[in-house]
Jmol script that loads the backbone (N, CA, C; Angstrom):
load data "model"
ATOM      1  N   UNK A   1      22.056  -9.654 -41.350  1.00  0.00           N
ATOM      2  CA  UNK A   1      21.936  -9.255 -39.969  1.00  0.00           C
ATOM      3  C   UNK A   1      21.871  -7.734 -39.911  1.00  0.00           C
ATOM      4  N   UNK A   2      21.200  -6.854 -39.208  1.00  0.00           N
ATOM      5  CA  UNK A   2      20.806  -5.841 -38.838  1.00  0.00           C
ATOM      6  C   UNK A   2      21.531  -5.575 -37.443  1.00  0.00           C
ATOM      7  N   UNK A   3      22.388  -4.161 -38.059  1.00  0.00           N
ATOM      8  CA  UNK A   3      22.460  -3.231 -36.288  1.00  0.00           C
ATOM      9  C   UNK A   3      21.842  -2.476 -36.185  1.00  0.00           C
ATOM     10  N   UNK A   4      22.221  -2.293 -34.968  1.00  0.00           N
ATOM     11  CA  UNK A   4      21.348  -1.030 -34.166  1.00  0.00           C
ATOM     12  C   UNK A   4      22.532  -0.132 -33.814  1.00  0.00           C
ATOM     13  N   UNK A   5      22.482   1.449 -34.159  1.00  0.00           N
ATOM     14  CA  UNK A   5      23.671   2.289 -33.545  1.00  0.00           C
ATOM     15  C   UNK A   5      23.215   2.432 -32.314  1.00  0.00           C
ATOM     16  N   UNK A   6      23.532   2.295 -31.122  1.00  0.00           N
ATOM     17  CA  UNK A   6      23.405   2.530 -29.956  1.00  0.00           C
ATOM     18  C   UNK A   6      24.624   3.957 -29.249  1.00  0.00           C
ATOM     19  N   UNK A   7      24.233   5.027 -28.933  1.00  0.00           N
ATOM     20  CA  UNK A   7      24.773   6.081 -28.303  1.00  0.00           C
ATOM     21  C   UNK A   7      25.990   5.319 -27.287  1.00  0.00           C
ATOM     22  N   UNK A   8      26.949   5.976 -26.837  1.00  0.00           N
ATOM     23  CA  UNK A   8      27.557   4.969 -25.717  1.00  0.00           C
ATOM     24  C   UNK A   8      27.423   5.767 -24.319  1.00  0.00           C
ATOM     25  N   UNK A   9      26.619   6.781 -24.415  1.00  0.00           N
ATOM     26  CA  UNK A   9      25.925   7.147 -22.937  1.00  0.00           C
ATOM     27  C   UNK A   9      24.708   6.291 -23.060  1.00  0.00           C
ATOM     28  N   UNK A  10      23.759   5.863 -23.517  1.00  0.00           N
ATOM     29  CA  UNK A  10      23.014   4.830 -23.662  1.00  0.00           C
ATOM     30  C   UNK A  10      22.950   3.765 -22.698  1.00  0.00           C
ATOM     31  N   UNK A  11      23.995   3.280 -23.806  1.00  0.00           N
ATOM     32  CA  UNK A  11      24.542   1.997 -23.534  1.00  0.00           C
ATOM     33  C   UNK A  11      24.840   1.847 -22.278  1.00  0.00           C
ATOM     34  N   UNK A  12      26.082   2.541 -21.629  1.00  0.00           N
ATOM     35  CA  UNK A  12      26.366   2.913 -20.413  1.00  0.00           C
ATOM     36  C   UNK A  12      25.119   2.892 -19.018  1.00  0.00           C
ATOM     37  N   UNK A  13      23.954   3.185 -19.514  1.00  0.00           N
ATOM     38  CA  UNK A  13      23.045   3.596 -18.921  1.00  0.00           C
ATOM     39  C   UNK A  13      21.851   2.308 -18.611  1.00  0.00           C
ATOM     40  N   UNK A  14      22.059   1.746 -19.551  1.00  0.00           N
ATOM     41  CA  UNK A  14      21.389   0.659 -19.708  1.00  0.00           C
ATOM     42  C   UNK A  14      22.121  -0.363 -18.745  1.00  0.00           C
ATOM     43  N   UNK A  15      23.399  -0.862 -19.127  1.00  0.00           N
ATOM     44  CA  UNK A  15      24.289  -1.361 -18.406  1.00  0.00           C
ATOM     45  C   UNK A  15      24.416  -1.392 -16.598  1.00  0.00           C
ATOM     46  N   UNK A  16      24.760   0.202 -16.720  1.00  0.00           N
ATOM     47  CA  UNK A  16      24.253   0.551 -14.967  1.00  0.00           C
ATOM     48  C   UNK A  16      23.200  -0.025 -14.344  1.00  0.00           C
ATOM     49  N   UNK A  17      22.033  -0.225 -15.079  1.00  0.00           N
ATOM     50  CA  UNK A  17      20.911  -0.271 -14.700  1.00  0.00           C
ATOM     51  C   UNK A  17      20.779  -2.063 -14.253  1.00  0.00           C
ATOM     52  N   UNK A  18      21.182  -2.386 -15.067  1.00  0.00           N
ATOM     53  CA  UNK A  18      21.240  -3.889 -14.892  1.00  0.00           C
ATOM     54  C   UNK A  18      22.630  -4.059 -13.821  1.00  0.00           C
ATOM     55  N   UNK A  19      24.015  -3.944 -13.780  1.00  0.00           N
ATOM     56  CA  UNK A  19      24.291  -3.418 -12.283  1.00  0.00           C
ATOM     57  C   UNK A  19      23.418  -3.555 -11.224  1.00  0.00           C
ATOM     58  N   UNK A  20      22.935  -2.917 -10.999  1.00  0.00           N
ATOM     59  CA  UNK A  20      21.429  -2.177  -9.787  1.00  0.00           C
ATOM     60  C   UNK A  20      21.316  -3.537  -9.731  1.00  0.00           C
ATOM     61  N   UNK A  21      20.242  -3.709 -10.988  1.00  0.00           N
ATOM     62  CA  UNK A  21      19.576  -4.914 -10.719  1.00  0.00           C
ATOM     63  C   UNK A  21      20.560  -6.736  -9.697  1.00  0.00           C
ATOM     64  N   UNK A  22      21.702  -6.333 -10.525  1.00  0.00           N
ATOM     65  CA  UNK A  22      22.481  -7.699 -10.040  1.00  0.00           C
ATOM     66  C   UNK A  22      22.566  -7.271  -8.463  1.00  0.00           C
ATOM     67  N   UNK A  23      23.091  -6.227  -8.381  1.00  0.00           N
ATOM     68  CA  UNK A  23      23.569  -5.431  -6.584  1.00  0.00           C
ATOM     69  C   UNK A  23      21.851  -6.108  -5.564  1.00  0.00           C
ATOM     70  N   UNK A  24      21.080  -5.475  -6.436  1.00  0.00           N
ATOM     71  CA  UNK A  24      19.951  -5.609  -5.407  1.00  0.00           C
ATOM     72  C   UNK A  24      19.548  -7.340  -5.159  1.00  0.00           C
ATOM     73  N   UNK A  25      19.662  -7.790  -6.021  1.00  0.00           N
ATOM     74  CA  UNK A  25      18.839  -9.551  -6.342  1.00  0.00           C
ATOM     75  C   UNK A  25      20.458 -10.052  -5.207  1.00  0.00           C
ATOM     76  N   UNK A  26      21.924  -9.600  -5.275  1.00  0.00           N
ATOM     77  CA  UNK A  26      22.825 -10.188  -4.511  1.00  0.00           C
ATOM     78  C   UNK A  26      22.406 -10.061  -3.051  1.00  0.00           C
ATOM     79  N   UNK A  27      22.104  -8.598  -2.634  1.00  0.00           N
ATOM     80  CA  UNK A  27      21.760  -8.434  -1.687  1.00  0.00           C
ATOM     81  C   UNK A  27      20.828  -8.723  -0.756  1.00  0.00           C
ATOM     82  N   UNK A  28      19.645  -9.614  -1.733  1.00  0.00           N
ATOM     83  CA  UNK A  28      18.848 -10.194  -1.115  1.00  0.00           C
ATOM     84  C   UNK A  28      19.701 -11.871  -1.160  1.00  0.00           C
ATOM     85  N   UNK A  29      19.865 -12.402  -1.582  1.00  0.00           N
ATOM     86  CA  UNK A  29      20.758 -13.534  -1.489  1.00  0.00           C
ATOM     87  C   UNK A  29      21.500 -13.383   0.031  1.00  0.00           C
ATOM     88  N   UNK A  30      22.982 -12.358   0.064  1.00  0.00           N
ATOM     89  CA  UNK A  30      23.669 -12.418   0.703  1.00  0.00           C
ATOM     90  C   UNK A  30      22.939 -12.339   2.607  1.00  0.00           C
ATOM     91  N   UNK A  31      21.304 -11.729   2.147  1.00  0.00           N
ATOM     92  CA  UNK A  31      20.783 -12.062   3.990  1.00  0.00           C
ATOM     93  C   UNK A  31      20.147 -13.274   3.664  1.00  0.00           C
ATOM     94  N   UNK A  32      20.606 -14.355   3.065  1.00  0.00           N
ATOM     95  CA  UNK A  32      20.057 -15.223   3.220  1.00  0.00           C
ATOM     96  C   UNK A  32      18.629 -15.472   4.241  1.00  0.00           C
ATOM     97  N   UNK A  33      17.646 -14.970   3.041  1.00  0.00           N
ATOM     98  CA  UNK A  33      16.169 -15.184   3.315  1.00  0.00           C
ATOM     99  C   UNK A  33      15.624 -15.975   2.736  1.00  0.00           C
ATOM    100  N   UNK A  34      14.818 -16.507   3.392  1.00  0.00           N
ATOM    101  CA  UNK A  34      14.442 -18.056   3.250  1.00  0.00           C
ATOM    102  C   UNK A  34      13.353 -17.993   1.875  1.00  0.00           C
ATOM    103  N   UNK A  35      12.720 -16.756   1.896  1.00  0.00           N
ATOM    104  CA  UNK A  35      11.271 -16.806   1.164  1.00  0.00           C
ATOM    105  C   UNK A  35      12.073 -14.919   0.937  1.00  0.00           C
ATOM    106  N   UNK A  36      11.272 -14.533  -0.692  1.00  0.00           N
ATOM    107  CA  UNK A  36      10.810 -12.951  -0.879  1.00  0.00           C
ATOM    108  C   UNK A  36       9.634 -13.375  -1.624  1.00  0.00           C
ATOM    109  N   UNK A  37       8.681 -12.409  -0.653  1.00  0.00           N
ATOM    110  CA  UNK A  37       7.170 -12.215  -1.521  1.00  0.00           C
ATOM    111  C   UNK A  37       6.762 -11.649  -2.728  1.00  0.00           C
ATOM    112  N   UNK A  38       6.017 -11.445  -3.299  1.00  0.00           N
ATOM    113  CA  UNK A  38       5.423 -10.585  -4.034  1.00  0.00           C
ATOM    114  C   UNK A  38       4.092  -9.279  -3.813  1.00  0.00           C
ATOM    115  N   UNK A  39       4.237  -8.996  -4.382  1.00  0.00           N
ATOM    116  CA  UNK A  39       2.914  -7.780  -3.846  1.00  0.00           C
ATOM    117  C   UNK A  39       1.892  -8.603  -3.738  1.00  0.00           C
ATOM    118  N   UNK A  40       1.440  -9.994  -4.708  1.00  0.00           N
ATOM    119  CA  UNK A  40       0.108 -10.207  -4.734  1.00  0.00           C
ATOM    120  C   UNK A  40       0.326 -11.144  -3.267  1.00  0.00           C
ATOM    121  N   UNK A  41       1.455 -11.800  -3.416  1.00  0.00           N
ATOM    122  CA  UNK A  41       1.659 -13.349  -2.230  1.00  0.00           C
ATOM    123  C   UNK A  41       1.615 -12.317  -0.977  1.00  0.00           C
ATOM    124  N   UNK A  42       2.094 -11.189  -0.637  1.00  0.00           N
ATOM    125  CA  UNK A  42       1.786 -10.293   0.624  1.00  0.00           C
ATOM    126  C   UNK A  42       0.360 -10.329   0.968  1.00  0.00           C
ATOM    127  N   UNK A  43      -0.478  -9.389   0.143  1.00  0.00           N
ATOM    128  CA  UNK A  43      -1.974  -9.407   0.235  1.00  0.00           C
ATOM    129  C   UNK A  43      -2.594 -10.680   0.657  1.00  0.00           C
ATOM    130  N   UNK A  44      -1.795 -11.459   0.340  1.00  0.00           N
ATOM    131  CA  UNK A  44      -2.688 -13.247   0.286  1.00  0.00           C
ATOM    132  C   UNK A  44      -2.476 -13.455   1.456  1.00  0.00           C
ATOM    133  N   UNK A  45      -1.036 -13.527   2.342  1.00  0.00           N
ATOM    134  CA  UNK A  45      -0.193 -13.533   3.355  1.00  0.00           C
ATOM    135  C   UNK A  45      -1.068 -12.923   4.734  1.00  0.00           C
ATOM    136  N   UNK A  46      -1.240 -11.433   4.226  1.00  0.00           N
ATOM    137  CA  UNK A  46      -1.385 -10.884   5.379  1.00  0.00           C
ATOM    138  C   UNK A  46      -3.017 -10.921   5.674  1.00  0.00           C
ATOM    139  N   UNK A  47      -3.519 -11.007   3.786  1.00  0.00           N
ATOM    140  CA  UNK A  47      -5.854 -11.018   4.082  1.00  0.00           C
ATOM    141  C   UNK A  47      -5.761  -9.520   3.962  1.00  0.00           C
ATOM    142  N   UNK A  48      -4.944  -8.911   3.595  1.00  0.00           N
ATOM    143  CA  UNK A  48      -5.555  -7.239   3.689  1.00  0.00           C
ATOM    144  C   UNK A  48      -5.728  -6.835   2.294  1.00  0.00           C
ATOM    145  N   UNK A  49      -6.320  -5.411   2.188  1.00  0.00           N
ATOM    146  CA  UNK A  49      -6.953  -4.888   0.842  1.00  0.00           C
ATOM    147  C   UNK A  49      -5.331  -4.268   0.307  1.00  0.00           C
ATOM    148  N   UNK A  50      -5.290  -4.214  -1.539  1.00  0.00           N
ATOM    149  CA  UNK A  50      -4.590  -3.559  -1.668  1.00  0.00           C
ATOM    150  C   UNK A  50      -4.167  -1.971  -0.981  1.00  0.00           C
ATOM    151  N   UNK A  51      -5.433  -1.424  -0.814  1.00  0.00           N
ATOM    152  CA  UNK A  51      -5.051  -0.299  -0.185  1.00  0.00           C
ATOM    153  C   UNK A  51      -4.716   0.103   1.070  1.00  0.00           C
ATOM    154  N   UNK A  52      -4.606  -1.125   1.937  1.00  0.00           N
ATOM    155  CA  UNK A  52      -4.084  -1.191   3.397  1.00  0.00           C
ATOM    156  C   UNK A  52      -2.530  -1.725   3.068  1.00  0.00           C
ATOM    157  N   UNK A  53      -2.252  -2.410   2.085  1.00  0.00           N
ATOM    158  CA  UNK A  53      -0.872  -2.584   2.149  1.00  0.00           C
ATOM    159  C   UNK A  53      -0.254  -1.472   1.409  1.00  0.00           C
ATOM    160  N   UNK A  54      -0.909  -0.688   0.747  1.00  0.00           N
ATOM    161  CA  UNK A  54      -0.266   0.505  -0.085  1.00  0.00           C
ATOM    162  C   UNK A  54       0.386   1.011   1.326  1.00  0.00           C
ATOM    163  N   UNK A  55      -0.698   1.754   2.254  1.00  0.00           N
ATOM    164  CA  UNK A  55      -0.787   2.836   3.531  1.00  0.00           C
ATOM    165  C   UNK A  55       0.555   1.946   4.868  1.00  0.00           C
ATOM    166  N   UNK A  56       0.346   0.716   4.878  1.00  0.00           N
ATOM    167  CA  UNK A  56       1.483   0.195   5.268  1.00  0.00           C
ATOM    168  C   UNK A  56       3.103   0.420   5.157  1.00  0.00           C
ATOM    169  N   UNK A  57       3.030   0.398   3.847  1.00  0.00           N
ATOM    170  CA  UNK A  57       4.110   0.817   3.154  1.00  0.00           C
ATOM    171  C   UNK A  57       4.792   2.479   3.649  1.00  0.00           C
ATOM    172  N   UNK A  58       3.386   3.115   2.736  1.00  0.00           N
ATOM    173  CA  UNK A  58       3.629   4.582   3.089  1.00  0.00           C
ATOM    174  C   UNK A  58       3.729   4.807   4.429  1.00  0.00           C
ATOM    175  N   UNK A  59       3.561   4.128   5.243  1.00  0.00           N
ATOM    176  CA  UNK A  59       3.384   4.894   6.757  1.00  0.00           C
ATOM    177  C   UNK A  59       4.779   4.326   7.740  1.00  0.00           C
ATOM    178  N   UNK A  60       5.551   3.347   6.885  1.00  0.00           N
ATOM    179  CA  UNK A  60       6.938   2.715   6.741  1.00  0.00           C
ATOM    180  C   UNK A  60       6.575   1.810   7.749  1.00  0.00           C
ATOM    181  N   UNK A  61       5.462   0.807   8.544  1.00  0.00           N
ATOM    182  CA  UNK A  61       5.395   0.200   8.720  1.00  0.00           C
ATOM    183  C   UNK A  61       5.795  -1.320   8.406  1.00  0.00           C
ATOM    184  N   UNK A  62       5.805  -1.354   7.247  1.00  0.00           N
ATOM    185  CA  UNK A  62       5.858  -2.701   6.172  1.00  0.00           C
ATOM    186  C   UNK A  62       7.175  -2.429   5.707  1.00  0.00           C
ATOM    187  N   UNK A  63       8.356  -2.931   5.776  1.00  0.00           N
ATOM    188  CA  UNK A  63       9.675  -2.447   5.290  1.00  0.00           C
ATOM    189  C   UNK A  63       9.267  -3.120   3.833  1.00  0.00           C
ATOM    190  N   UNK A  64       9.937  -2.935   2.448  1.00  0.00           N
ATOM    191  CA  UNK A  64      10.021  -3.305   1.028  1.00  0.00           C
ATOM    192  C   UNK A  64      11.414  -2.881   0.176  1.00  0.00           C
ATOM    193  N   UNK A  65      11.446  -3.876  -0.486  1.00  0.00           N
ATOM    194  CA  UNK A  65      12.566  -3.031  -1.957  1.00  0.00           C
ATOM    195  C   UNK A  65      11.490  -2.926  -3.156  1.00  0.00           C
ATOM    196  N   UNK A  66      11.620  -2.312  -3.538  1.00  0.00           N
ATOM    197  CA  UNK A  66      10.997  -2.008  -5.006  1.00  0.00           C
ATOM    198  C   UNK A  66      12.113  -2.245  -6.214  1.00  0.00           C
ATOM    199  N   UNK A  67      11.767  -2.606  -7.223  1.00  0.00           N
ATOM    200  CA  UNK A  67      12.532  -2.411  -8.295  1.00  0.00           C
ATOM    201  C   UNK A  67      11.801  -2.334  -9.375  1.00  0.00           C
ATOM    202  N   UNK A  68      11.934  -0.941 -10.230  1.00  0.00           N
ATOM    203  CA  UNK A  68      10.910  -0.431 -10.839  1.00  0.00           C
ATOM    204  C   UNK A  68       9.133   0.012 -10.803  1.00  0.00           C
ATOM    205  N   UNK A  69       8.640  -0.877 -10.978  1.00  0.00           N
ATOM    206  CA  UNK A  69       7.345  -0.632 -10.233  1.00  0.00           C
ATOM    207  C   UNK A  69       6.790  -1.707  -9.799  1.00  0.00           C
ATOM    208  N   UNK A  70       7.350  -2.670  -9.126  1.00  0.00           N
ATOM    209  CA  UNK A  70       7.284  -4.047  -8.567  1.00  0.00           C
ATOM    210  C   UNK A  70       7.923  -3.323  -6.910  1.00  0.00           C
ATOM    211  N   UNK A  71       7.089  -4.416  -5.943  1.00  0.00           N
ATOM    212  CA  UNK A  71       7.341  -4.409  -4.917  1.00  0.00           C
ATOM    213  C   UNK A  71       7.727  -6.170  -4.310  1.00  0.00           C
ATOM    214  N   UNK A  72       8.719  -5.885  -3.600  1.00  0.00           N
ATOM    215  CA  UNK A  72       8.915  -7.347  -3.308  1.00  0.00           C
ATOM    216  C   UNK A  72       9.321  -6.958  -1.837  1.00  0.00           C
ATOM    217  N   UNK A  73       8.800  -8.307  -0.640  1.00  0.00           N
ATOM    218  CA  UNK A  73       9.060  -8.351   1.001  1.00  0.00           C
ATOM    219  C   UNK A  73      10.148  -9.628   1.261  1.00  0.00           C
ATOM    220  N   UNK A  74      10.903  -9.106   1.612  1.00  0.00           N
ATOM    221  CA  UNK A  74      11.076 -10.483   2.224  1.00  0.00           C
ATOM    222  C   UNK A  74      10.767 -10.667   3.764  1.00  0.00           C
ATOM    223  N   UNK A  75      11.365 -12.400   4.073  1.00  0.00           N
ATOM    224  CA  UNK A  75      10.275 -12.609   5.320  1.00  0.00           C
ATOM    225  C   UNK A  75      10.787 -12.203   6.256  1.00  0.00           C
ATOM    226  N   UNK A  76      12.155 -11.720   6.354  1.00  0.00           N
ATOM    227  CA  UNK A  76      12.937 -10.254   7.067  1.00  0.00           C
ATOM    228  C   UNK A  76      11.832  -9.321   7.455  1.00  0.00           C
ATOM    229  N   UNK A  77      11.267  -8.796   6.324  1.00  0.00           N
ATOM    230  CA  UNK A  77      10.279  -7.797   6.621  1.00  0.00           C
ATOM    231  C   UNK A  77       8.843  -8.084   6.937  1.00  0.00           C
ATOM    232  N   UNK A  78       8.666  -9.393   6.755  1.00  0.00           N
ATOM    233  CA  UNK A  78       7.001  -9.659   7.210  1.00  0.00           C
ATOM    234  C   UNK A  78       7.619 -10.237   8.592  1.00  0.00           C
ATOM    235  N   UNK A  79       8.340 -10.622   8.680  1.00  0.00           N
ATOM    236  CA  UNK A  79       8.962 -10.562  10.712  1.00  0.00           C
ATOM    237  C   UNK A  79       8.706  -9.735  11.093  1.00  0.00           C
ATOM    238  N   UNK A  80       9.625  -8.742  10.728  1.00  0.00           N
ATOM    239  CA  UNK A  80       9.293  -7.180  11.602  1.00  0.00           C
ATOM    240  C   UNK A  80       8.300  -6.813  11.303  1.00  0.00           C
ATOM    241  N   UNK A  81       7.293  -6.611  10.701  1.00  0.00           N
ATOM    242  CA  UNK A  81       6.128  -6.027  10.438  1.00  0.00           C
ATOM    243  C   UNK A  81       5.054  -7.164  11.578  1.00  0.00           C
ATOM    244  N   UNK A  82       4.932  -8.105  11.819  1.00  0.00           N
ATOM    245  CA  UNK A  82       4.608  -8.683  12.693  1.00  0.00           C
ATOM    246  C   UNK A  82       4.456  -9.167  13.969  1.00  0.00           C
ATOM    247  N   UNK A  83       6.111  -8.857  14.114  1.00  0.00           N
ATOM    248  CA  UNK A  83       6.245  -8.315  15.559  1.00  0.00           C
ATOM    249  C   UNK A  83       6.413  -6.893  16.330  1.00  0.00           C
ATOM    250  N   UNK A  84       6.116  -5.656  15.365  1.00  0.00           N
ATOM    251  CA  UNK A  84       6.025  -4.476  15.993  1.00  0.00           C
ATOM    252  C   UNK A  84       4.922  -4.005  15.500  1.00  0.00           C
ATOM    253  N   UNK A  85       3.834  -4.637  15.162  1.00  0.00           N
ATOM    254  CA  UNK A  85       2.527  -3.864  15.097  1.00  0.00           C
ATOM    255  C   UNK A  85       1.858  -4.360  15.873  1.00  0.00           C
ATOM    256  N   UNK A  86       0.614  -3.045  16.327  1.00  0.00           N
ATOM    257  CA  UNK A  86      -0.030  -3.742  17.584  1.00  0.00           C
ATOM    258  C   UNK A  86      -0.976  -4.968  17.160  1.00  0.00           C
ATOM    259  N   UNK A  87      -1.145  -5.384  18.237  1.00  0.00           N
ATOM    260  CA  UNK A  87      -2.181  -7.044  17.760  1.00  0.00           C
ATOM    261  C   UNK A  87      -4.026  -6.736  18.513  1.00  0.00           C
ATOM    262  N   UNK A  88      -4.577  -6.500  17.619  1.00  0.00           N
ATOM    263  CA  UNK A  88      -6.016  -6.303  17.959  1.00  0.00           C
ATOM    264  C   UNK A  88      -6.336  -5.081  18.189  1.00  0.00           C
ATOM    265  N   UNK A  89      -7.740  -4.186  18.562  1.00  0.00           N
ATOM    266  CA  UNK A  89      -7.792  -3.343  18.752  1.00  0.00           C
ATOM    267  C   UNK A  89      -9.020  -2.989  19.559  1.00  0.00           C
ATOM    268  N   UNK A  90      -8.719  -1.897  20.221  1.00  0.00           N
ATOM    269  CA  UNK A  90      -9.578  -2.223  21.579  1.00  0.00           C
ATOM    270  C   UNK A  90     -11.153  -1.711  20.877  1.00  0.00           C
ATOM    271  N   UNK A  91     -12.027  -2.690  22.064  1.00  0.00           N
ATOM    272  CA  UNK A  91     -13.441  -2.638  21.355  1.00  0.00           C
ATOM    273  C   UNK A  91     -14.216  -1.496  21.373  1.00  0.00           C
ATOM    274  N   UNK A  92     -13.733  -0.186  22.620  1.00  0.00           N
ATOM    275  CA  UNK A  92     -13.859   0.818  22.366  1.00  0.00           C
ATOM    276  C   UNK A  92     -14.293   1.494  21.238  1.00  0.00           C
ATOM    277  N   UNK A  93     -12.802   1.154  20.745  1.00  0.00           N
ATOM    278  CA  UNK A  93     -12.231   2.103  19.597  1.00  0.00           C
ATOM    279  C   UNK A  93     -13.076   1.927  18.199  1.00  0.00           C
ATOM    280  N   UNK A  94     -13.980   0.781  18.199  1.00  0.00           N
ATOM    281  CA  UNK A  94     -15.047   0.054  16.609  1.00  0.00           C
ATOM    282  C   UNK A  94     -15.868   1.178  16.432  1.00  0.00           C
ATOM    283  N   UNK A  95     -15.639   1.166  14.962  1.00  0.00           N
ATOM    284  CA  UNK A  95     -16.881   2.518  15.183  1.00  0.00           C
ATOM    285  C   UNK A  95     -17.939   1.615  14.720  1.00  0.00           C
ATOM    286  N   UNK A  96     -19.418   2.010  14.202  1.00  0.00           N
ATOM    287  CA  UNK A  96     -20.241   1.860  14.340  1.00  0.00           C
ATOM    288  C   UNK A  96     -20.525   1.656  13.161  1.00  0.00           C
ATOM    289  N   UNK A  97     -21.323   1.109  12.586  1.00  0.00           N
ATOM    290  CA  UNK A  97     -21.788   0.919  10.380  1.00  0.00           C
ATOM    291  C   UNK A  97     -22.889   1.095  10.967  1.00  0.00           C
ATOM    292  N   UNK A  98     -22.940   2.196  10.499  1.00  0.00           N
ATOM    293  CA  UNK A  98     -25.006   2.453   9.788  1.00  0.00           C
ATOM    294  C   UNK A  98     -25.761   1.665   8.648  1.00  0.00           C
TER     295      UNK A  98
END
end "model"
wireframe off; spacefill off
backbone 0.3
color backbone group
């Protein structure tokens, strides 16, 4: 069998990290939500381009947790994102395709 010396700030660090991880996955538990999405099941969800749900995000419209470079919704947040954005847009406002 083979070790590995591992530093014990490392270790420590590693540890924490997984922490996080348990804190955050509880915390979605403890609001007992029925459904959490995924980035791709969102896109599918909502019919929009990745880059409209990026600008969603950024524009804090779309509430999210991230963990690492994963994005996950729950249906907490596709609620609110559904009931405070406007619905349609006036015909005015279409611009024109050449």
């Amino acid at each position: 069998m083979d070790y590995i010396k591992i530093e014990a700030t490392d270790l420590t660090y590693v540890l924490g990290n997984i922490d996080k991880i348990k804190e955050d996955l509880n915390e979605l538990k403890q609001k007992q939500l029925d459904r959490v999405y995924s980035n791709k099941e969102m896109l599918s969800t909502l019919g929009v381009s990745d880059k409209l749900l990026i600008q969603y995000r950024n524009d804090g419209v779309l509430p999210y947790r991230r963990m690492d470079d994963k994005y996950w919704y729950t249906q907490e947040d596709l609620d609110y994102f559904m009931n405070t954005r406007k619905v349609g847009v006036p015909f005015a406002s279409w611009t024109q395709v050449s």
